[in-house]
C-alpha angles and dihedrals in degrees: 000000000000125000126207122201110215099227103240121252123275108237100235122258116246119214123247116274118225113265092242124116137210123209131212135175103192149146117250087261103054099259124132126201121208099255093053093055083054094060091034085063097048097050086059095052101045080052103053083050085066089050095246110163111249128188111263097256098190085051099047098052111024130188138233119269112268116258118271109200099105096042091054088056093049090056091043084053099052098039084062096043087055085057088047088234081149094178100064087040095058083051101044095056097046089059085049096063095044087063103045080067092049092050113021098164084065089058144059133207096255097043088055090054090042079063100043092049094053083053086053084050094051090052098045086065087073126066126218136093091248081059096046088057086045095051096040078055090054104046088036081058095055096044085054089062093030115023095181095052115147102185117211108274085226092063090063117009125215097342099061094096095058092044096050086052090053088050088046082048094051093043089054099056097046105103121254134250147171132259110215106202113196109177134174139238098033110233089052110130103238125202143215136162100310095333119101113195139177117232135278082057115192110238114295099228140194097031119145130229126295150063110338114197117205135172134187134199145170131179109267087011120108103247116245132194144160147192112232139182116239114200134165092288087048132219154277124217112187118200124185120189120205128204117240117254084255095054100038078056092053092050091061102050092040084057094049082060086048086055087061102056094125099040101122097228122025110272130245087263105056087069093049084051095046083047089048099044100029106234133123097202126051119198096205116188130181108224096201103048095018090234113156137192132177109216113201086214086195104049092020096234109145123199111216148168085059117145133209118221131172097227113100108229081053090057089048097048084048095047086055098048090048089045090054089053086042102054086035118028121191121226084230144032127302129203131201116258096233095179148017113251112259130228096268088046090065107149087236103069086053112109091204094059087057096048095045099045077055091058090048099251117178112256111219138177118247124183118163100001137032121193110253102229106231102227135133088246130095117289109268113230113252125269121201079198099049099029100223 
């Protein structure tokens, strides 16, 4: 009687993951304090200095379209000025403006002073002293938001040089105050006026009183923003940032890999994240100890024993060591080299370099990492010769 031997199933064949890599400094849980998104942040950007490809993060979690409602009133505004319907212009932009403060993340410091400025027009079309405080109100109010506003001559004809000094001039003499910025997470860019920070942000001092305007973002985090009166005791904005839903998400499931830090081969999971996200590297760091490791999510090498550090030279270190796996990752594990071998460590005192130069074994240089063998036996001490 014949028998016929059903030929075993191939495994399939997964496709090829885009080279490029995401990066996560979280707690097992998918939290992440403030600090670590800090660090998070500058160990992005000390990567994309080395040129490592990096997902798109502003791609691959976009936000919602900013509120309009200010800007349609702006428009509504300005359509009517053009028609010189001066009344619902006046109207429309003081809504506006209304609603700049409602929904600031739907406004920007010169489009509130643009708004301010068409109000100062409207004024100047009137005479009277009670009207010129009104209108150097009016145009101190929108140096406060913009200092180096230059208004349109044909809002205001010939005298809009002298008023523009007696609004410098009231702007002078407004005491001065300081505008106290706290963001999270660290690592936001926050904005003001032309200056682009990254949080924490050190005091903005000297400004006079008035209306501030300041706005924070971060890639996959839900913009915030807010219009705030500065006054001789000066001021504090609070901006939270919120992750979107997707990246929240991600977080969680980026935490579950942290989880598995010890784990001696990459989980299932870390594939079906690397499919998901499209990346092909994962920069996985552990906010609470600083331990990294860098998971080839394709070949399933994993770089470990790295550690994060605030201090820059560190990141960049760091970022060097992540950039060589990257650009040539290894089919197994790789290990950190933590200290040149002493004296009494010289490779030829070692009975397993004899024996192995007697089976022929290659001789390699080694200089920062060796290739952990994966055997059931006990773990060989590293060789910067042999290069395991």
């Amino acid at each position: 009687m014949a028998v016929l031997a059903a030929k075993p199933a191939q495994p399939k064949k997964l496709p090829p993951l885009p080279k490029d890599a995401m990066v996560f400094i979280l707690n097992t849980d998918g939290s992440q304090p403030a600090e670590a998104a800090g660090l998070e942040a500058k160990l992005l950007k000390a990567l994309r200095e080395k040129s490592v490809l990096l997902v798109d993060l502003d791609a691959a979690y976009p936000q919602p379209a900013p509120p309009t409602g200010g800007e349609t009133l702006f428009k509504e505004g300005k359509e009517a000025y053009d028609n010189l319907d001066l009344d619902t212009a006046k109207a429309k932009f003081s809504e506006a403006l209304v609603k700049y403060g409602q929904e600031p993340t739907g406004a920007t410091s010169d489009r509130i002073a643009e708004t301010q400025v068409f109000l100062a027009a409207i004024t100047s079309q009137n005479g009277g002293k009670t009207v010129a405080k009104q209108l150097q109100a009016q145009l101190a109010s929108a140096l406060v938001m913009k200092p180096d506003l230059a208004p349109d001559t044909k809002l205001f004809g010939p005298d809009l040089t002298k008023l523009m000094e007696k609004a410098h001039a009231d702007v002078a003499a407004r005491p001065k105050g300081a505008l106290h910025v706290q963001v999270t997470p660290h690592g936001a860019e926050v904005t003001f006026r032309d200056l682009v920070l990254v949080a924490p942000v050190e005091p903005i001092a000297d400004l006079p009183a008035g209306y501030h305007y300041v706005a924070a973002k971060r890639a996959g985090y839900l913009p915030a923003a807010t219009v705030i009166e500065v006054g001789a005791a000066g001021a504090t904005a609070t901006l939270e940032l919120k992750p979107t839903p997707e990246l929240s998400q991600t977080h969680q499931s980026a935490g579950a890999l942290v989880a598995a830090f010890g784990a001696k081969a990459l989980p299932a999971a870390a594939r079906s994240f690397g499919d998901k996200h499209k990346c092909r590297y994962l920069v996985l760091g552990h906010a609470e100890t600083q331990a990294l490791q860098v998971w080839d999510l394709e070949g399933g090498g994993r770089l470990k024993d790295l550690k994060l550090s605030d201090s820059p030279e560190m990141i960049a270190a760091v970022a060097e060591k992540v950039k060589v796996f990257i650009d040539k990752p290894s089919p197994v594990e790789m290990e950190v080299k933590k200290e040149e071998p002493t004296a009494s460590d010289s490779v030829l005192t070692k009975w397993w370099f004899w024996a192995a130069v007697g089976g022929g074994a290659a001789v390699v240089a080694g200089t920062t990492a060796g290739v952990v063998a994966a055997s059931s036996g006990p773990k060989r001490p590293f060789s910067p010769v042999l290069g395991f």
